[in-house]
VEXGULUM-508653 format. One line per field, with one value per residue (C-alpha): residue number from 1; residue in three letters; z, y negated, x negated. Coordinates in steps of 0.25 Angstrom, whole numbers, m for minus. Layout:
# VEXGULUM-508653
seq [NUM; ...]
type [ala; ...]
pz [Z; ...]
py [Y; ...]
px [X; ...]
END
This chain:
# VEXGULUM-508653
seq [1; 2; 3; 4; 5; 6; 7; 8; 9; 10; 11; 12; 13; 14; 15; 16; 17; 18; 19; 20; 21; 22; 23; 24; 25; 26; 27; 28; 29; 30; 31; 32; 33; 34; 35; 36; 37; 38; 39; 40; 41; 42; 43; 44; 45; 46; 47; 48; 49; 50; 51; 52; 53; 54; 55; 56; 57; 58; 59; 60; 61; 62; 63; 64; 65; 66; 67; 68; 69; 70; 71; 72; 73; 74; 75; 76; 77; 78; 79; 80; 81; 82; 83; 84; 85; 86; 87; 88; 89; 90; 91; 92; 93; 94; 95; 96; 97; 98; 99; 100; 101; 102; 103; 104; 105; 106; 107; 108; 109; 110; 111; 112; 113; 114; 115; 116; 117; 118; 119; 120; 121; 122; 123; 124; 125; 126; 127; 128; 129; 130; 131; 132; 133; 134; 135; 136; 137; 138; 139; 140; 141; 142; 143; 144; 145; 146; 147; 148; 149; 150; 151; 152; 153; 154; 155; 156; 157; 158; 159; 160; 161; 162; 163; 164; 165; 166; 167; 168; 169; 170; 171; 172; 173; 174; 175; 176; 177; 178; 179; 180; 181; 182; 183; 184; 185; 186; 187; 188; 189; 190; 191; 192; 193; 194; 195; 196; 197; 198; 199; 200; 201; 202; 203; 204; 205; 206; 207; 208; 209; 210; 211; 212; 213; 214; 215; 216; 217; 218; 219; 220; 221; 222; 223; 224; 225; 226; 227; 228; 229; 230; 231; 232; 233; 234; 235; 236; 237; 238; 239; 240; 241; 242; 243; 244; 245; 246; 247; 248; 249; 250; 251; 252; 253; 254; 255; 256; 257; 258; 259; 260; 261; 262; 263; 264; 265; 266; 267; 268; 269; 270; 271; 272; 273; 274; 275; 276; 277; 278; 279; 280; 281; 282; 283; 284; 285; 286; 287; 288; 289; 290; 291; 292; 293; 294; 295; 296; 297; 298; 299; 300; 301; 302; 303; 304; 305; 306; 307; 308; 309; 310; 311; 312; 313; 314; 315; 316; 317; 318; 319; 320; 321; 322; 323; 324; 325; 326; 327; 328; 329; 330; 331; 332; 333; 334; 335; 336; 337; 338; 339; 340; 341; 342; 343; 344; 345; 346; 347; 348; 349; 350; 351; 352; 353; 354; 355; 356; 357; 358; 359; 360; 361; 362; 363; 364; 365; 366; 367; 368; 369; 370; 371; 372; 373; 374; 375; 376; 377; 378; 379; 380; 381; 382; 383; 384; 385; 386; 387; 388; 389; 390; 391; 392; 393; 394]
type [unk; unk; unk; unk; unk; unk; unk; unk; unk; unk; unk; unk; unk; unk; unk; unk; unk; unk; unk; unk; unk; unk; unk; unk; unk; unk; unk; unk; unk; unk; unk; unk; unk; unk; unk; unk; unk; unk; unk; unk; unk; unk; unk; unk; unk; unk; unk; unk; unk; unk; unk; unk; unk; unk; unk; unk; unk; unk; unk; unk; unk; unk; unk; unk; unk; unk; unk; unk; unk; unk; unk; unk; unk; unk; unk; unk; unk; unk; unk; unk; unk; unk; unk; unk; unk; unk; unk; unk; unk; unk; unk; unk; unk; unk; unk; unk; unk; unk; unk; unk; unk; unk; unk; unk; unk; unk; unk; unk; unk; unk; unk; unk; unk; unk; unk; unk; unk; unk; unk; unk; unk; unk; unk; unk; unk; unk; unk; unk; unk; unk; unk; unk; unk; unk; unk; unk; unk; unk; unk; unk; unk; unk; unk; unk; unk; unk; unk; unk; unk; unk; unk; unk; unk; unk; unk; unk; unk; unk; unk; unk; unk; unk; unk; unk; unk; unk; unk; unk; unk; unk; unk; unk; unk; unk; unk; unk; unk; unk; unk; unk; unk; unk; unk; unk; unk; unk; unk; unk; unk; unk; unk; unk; unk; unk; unk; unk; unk; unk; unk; unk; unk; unk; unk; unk; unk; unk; unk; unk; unk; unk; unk; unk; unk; unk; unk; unk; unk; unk; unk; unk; unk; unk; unk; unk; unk; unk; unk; unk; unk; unk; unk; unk; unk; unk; unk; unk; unk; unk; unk; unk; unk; unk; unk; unk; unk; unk; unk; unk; unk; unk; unk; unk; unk; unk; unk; unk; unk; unk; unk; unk; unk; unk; unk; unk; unk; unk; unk; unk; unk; unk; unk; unk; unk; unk; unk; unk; unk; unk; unk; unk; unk; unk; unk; unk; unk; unk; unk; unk; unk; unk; unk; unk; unk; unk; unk; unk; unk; unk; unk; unk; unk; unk; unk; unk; unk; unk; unk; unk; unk; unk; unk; unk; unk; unk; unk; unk; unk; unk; unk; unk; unk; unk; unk; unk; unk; unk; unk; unk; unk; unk; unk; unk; unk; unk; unk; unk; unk; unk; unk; unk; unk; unk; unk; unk; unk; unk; unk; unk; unk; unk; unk; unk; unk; unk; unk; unk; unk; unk; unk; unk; unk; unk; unk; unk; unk; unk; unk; unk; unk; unk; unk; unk; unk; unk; unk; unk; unk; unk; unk; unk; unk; unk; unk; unk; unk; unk; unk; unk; unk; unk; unk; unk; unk; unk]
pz [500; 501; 504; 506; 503; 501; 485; 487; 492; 480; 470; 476; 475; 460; 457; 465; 460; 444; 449; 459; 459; 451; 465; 471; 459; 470; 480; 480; 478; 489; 488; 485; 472; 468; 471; 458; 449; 440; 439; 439; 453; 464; 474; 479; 475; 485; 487; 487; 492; 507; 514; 513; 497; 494; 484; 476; 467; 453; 445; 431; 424; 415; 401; 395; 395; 388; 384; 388; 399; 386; 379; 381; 382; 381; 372; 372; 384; 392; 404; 406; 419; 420; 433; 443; 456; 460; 468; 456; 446; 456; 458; 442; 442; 452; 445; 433; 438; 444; 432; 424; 434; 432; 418; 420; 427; 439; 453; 465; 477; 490; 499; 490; 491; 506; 507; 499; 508; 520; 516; 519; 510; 498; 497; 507; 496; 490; 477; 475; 472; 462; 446; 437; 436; 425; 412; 409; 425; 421; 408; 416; 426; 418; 411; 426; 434; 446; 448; 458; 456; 465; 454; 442; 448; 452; 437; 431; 439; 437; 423; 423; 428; 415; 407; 406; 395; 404; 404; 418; 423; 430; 414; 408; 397; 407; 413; 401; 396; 410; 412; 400; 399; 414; 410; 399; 407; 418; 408; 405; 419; 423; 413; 419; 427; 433; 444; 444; 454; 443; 447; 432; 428; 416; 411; 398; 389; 383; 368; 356; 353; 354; 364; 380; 387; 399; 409; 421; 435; 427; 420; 406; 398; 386; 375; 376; 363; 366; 376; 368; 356; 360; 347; 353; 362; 359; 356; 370; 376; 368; 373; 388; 389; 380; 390; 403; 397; 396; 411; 417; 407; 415; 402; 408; 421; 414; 407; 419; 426; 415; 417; 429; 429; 416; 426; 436; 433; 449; 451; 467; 462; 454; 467; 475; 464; 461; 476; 482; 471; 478; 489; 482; 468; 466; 466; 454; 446; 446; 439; 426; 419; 420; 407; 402; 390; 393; 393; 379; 371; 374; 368; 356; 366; 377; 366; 360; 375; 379; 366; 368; 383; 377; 370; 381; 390; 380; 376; 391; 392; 378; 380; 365; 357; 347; 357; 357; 341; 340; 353; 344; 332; 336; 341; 330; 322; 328; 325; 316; 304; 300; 296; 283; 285; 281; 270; 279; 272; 276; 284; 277; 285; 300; 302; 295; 303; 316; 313; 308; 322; 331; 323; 324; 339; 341; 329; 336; 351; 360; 364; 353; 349; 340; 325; 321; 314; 328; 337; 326; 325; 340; 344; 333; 338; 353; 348; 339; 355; 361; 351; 351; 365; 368; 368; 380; 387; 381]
py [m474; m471; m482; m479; m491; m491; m492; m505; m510; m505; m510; m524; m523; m518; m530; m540; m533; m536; m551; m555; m570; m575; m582; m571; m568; m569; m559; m546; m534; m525; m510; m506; m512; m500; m491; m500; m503; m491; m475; m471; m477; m467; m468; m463; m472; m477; m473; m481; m471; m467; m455; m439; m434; m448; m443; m447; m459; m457; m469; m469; m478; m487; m490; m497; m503; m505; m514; m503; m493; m482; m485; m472; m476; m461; m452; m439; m434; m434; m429; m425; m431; m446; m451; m453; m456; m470; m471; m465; m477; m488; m485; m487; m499; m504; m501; m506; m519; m523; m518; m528; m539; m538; m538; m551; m558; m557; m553; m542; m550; m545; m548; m538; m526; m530; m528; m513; m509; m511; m505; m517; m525; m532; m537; m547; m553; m562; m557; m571; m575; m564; m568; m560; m546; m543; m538; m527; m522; m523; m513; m505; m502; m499; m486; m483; m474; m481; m477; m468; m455; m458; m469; m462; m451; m462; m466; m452; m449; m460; m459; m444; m449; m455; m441; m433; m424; m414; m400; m395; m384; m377; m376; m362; m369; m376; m361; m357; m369; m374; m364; m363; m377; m378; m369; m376; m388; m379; m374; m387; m394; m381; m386; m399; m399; m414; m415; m425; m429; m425; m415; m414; m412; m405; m406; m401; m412; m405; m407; m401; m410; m408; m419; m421; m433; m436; m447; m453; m444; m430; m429; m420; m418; m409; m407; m394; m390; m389; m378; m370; m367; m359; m362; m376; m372; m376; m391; m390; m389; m400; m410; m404; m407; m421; m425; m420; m426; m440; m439; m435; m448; m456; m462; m465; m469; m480; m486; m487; m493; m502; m506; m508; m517; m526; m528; m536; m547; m553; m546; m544; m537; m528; m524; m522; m513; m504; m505; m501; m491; m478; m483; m488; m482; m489; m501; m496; m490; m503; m511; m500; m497; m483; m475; m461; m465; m475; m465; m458; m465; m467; m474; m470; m467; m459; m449; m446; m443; m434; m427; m425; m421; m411; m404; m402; m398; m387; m382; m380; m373; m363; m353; m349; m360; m358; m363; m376; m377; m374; m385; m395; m392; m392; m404; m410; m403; m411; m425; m435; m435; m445; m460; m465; m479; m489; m502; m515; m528; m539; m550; m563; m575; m576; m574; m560; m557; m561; m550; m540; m542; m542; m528; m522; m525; m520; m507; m502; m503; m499; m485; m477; m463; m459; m455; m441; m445; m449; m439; m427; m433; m435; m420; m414; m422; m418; m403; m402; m407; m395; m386; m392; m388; m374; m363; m360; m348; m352]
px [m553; m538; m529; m513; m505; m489; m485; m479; m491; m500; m489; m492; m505; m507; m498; m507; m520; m515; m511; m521; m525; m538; m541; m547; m558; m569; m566; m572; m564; m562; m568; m553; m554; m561; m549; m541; m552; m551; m547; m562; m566; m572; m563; m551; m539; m529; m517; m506; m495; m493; m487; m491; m493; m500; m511; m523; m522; m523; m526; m521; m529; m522; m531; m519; m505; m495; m481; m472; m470; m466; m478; m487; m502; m507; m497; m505; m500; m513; m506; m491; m488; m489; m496; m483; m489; m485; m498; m507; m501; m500; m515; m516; m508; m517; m529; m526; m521; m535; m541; m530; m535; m550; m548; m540; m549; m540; m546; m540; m536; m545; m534; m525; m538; m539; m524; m523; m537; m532; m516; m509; m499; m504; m491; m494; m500; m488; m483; m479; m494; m495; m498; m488; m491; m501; m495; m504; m501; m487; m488; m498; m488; m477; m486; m489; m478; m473; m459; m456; m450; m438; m434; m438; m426; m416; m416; m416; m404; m398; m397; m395; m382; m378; m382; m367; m372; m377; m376; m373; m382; m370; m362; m365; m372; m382; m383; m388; m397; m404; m413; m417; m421; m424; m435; m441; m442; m450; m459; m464; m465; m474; m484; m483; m496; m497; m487; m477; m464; m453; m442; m436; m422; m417; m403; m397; m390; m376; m380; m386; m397; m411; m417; m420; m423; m430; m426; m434; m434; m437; m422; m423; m412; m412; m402; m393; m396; m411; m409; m397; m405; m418; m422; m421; m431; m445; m439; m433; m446; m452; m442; m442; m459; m456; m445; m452; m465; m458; m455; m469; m475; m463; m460; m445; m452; m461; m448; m440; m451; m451; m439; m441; m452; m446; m432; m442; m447; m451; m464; m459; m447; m457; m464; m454; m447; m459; m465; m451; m447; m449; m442; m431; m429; m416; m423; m430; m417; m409; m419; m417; m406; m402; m398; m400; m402; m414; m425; m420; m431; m445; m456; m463; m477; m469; m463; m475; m482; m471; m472; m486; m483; m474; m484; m493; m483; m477; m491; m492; m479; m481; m490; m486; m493; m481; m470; m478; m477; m463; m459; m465; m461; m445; m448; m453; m444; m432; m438; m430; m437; m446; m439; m445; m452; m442; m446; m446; m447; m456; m450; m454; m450; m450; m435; m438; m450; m444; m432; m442; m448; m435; m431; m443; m444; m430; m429; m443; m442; m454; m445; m445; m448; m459; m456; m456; m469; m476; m471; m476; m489; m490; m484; m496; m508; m503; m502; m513; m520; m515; m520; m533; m535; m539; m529; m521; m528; m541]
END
């Protein structure tokens, strides 16, 4: 079975599946019921996208949630490309609202399966009678993907405006360096094997430090000084596959999704936006701040994936096993040193316990980056991983 329903259509009707009425505990569920009820079902899923290229669904199934959109449920970097296709993770969504609902007590209303069967609009069904959107369908939908490319892009060239330490490509220096980093990045995309809508864009920061950062849309930037020094070289790959890796996870889609769905508070305005954001991407951007330094830290859970995704991406791009060695130690190398724990007294009274509380909930924010300690212990258990597998030509 293969129904084709419009987006905004299957978007109304994960919402309603997750805040159906108890009233309609009775009825039977339809055969369609099956199409939701979990990843392992038989038959084919519906579609929820129409025109020519509309493909398979994939239904991700969703095991857990979480509080935040940062907050990484799996950081081995099981696979490099997260799922992008709005029609595979509004499929999931819906999945696991019915899931969410059974578990709850609640029960699917027939009207809405009779509705989705026969392709017309379940949003004939007034929002207005909905319940409030479930929490854990909420934090499921922020680990999903649903922003269109098209908005992703807007935002990335929006803030690429603000960036006015770039080396132009055209300046004898940037003659010199952009092929060489050009082709660093290539290296790294061809062993990218899961496709993915990203036309990435490298540019070259005019200073001598050692970092690069990624923004939402596919836009790298890298410091000069990684590029000038060919000794620099090995960490220059390193932060390339951790930068790209942070864009194929979507880690600054999530956030700026979140944002987006934090800024509404009128559960109609939340389906008009995410229904209507492919049409109208702007409609998106202006519920966001836009800033180039917004996505310069990410959470604790998202480093620790994209360094994992790093070293499977360069172990793909290294023939010479040695290479692989050298990227990571730079890398690690270049880490801060270790901070020594520092002695905290107890709070005794209330008053003190409340502060200790208060600055521990402002000192320790949710986006932060791993220690030296975490990331060395993650970066060895990933690589000692790949050098349990067989050797490559085996």
């Amino acid at each position: 079975m293969n129904t084709l329903l419009p987006a905004k259509q299957a978007l109304c009707a994960i919402l309603l599946l997750a805040a159906a009425s108890a009233s309609h505990a009775n009825e039977e569920k339809p055969s369609l019921f099956n199409l939701f009820k979990g990843s392992g079902a038989k038959q084919d899923p519906p579609s929820v996208e129409e025109g020519p290229g509309a493909a398979d669904v994939n239904i991700k199934k969703i095991t857990a949630t979480a509080s935040q959109a940062s907050v990484v449920l799996d950081k081995n970097c099981p696979q490099i490309v997260q799922p992008f296709e709005l029609t595979d993770n509004l499929a999931s969504l819906a999945t696991f609202g019915v899931e969410e609902a059974i578990k709850t007590g609640e029960k699917i209303l027939g009207s809405l399966f009779s509705s989705l069967a026969i392709a017309q609009d379940p949003g004939a069904i007034s929002l207005d009678t909905m319940e409030e959107i479930p929490h854990s369908l909420k934090l499921a939908a922020k680990q999903l993907n649903w922003l269109p490319m098209t908005a992703e892009v807007m935002y990335g060239e929006r803030s690429h405006k603000e960036e006015t330490d770039l080396l132009d490509r055209n300046h004898k220096l940037g003659k010199k360096y952009y092929p060489i980093a050009d082709k660093m990045l290539d290296e790294i995309l061809s062993k990218v094997d899961q496709k993915h809508e990203y036309e990435f864009k490298l540019f070259i920061l005019k200073n001598s430090g050692g970092n690069a950062v990624a923004r939402p849309g596919g836009f790298l930037y890298i410091d000069q000084g990684l590029i000038a020094n060919s000794a620099r070289h090995p960490k220059a790959y390193f932060a390339l596959a951790h930068e790209v890796a942070h864009v194929l996870q979507r880690h600054e889609t999530k956030d700026l999704q979140s944002m987006v769905v934090d800024s509404i508070s009128a559960k109609k305005d939340l389906v008009n936006v995410v229904s209507s954001a492919g049409s109208n991407p702007g409609m998106v951007i202006e519920h966001v701040k836009v800033g180039k330094n917004l996505f310069t830290r990410h959470h604790i859970d998202q480093e620790l994936q994209s360094d994992a995704c790093a070293i499977k991406l360069l172990d793909r791009v290294f023939a010479d096993e040695q290479k692989l060695t050298d990227s990571i130690q730079v890398f690690l190398k270049d880490l801060p040193a270790p901070e020594p724990e520092k002695a905290t007294s107890v709070p005794v009274s209330d008053l003190e316990r409340l502060a200790a509380s208060v600055h521990e909930i402002v000192d320790t924010p949710i986006k932060r980056h791993p220690n030296t300690i975490e990331r060395a212990a993650n970066l060895d258990a990933i690589y000692k991983e790949i050098k349990a597998k067989p050797a490559k030509g085996d």
